[in-house]
Backbone as CSV, one residue per row, in Angstrom:
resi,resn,N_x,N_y,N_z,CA_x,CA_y,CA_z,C_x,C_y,C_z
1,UNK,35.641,-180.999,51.280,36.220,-181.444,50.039,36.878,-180.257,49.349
2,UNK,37.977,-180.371,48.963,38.509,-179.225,47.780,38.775,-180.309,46.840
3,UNK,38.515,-178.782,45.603,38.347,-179.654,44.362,39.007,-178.354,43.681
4,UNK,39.845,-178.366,42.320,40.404,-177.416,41.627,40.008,-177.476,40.035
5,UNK,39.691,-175.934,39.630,38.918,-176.612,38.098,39.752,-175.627,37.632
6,UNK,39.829,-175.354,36.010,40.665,-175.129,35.360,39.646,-173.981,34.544
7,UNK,39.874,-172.655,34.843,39.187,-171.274,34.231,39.458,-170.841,33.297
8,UNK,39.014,-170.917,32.273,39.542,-169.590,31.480,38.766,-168.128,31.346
9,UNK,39.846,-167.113,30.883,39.376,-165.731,30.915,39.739,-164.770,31.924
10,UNK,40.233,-165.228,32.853,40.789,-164.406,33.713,42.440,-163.759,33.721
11,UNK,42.367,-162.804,33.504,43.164,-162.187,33.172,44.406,-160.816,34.436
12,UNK,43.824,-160.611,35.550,43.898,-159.563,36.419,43.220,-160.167,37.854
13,UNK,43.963,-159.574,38.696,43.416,-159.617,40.308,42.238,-159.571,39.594
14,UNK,41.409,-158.407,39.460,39.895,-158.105,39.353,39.520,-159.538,38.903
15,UNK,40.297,-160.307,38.114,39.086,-161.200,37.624,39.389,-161.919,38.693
16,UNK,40.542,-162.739,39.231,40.180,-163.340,40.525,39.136,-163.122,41.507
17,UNK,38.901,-161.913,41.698,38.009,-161.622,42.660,37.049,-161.346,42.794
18,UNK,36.465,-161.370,41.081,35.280,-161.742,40.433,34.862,-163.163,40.603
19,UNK,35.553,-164.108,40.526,35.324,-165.194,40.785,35.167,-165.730,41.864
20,UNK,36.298,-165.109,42.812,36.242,-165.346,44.251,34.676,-165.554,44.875
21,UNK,34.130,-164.250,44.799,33.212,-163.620,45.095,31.925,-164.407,44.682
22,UNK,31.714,-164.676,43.278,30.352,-165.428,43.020,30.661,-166.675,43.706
23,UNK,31.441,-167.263,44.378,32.015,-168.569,44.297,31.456,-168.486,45.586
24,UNK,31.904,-167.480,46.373,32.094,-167.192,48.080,30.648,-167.149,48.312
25,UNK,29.650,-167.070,47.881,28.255,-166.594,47.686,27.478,-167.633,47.735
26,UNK,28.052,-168.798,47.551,27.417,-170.137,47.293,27.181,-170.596,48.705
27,UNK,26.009,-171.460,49.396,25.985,-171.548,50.367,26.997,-173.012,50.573
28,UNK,27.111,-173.822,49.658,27.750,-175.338,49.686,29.568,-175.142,49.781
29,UNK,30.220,-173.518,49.396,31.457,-173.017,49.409,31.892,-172.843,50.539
30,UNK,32.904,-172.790,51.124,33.758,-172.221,52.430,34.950,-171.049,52.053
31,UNK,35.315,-171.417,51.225,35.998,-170.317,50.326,36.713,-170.503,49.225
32,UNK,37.402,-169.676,48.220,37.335,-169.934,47.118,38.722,-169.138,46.894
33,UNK,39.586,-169.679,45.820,40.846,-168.857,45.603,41.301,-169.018,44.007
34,UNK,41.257,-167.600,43.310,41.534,-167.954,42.360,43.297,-167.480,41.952
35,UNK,43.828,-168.296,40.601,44.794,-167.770,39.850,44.750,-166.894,38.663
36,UNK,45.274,-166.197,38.338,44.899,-165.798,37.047,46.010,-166.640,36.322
37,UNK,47.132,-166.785,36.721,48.229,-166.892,36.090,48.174,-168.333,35.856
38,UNK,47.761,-169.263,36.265,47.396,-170.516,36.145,45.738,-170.998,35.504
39,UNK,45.267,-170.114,35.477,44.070,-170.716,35.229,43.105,-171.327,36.423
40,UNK,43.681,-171.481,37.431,43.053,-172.195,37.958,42.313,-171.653,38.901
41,UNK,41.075,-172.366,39.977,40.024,-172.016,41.000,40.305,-173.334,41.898
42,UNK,40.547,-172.542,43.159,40.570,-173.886,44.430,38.998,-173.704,44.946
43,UNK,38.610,-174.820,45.586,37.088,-174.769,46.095,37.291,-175.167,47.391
44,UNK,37.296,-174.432,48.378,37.039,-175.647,49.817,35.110,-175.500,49.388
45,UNK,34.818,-176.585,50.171,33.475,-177.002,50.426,33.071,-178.169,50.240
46,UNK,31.547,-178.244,50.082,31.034,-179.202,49.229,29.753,-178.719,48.399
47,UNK,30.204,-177.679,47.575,29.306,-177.815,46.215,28.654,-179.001,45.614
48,UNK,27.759,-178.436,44.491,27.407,-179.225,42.858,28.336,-178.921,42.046
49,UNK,28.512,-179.952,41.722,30.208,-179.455,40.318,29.474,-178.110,39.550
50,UNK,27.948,-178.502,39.280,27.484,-178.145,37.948,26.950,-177.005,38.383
51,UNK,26.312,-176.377,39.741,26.322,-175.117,40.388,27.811,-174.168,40.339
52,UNK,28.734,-174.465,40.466,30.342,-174.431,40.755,30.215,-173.690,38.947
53,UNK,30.163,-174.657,38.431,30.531,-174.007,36.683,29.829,-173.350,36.641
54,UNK,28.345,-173.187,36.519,27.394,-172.317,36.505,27.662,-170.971,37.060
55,UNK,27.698,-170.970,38.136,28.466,-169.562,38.797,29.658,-168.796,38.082
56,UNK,30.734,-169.671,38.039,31.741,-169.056,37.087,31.371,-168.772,35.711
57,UNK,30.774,-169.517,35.015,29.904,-168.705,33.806,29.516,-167.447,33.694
58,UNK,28.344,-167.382,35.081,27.675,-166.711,34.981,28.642,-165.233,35.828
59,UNK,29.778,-165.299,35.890,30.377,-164.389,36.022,31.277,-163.858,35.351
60,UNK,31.497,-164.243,33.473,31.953,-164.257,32.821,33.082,-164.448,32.585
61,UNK,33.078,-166.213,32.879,34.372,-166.951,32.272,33.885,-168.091,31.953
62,UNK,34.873,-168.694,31.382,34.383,-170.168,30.948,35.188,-171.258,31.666
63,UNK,34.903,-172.623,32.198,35.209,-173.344,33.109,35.774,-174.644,31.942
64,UNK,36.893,-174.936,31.860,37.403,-176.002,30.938,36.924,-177.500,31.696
65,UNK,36.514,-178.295,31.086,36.056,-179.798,31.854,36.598,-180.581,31.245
């Protein structure tokens, strides 16, 4: 399944790949691609939506729903 959510706070590669990274870490992920310039996060996998936000939180951004 890919699914695309809408980030805010990212600002720079670095934050993409801040996100990338907690995202990539998830065992339910296959991989993860972020924008800065859009806002946005692609997901291949099959995550928990609510694991998915959680992670990006907890990597300091906020996930628009």
């Amino acid at each position: 399944m890919v699914d695309e959510l809408t980030v805010e706070g990212m600002s720079c590669e670095g934050c993409e790949q801040s996100v990338e990274s907690a995202l990539e870490e998830m065992d339910a992920v296959d991989s993860a691609r972020a924008d800065n310039e859009s806002d946005q996060v692609r997901i291949d996998g099959n995550p928990d939506a609510d694991a998915v936000a959680q992670t990006i939180e907890d990597a300091g951004y906020t996930v628009r729903r």
